[in-house]
C-alpha positions, 0 to 999 in steps of 0.5 A: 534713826529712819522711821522704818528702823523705828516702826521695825523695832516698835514691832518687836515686844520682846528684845531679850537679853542685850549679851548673852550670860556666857559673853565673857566665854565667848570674848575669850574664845575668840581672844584663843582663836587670836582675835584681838577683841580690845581692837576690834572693840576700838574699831567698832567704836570709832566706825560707829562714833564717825557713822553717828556724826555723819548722821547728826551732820547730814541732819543739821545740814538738812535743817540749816537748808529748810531752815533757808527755804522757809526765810527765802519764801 
């Protein structure tokens, strides 16, 4: 996570309630509404499944290269 997401979340005391009470409801109404939740549940799990290991790629390739800069030097 950048260091201004952290410092931003630091800042905040409070974070309240992760769902709120009435989720349950709320998933529902939009299943009513035609929403398939199970699959847009799917899809935000794997968008942030493949958002995370490009991260965590990005971060060892960052190491892997300092990491050679510092033998070299």
């Amino acid at each position: 996570m950048p260091e201004a997401t952290l410092n931003a979340l630091a800042a905040h005391e409070e974070f309240g309630e992760a769902l709120p009470a009435n989720a349950d409801e709320v998933l529902a109404e939009f299943a009513k509404a035609g929403f398939d939740t199970d699959a847009v549940a799917a899809q935000l799990l794997g968008e942030g499944v493949a958002s995370f290991a490009k991260s965590w790629n990005d971060l060892l390739a960052c190491i892997a290269s300092k990491s050679e800069k510092l033998k070299a030097a």
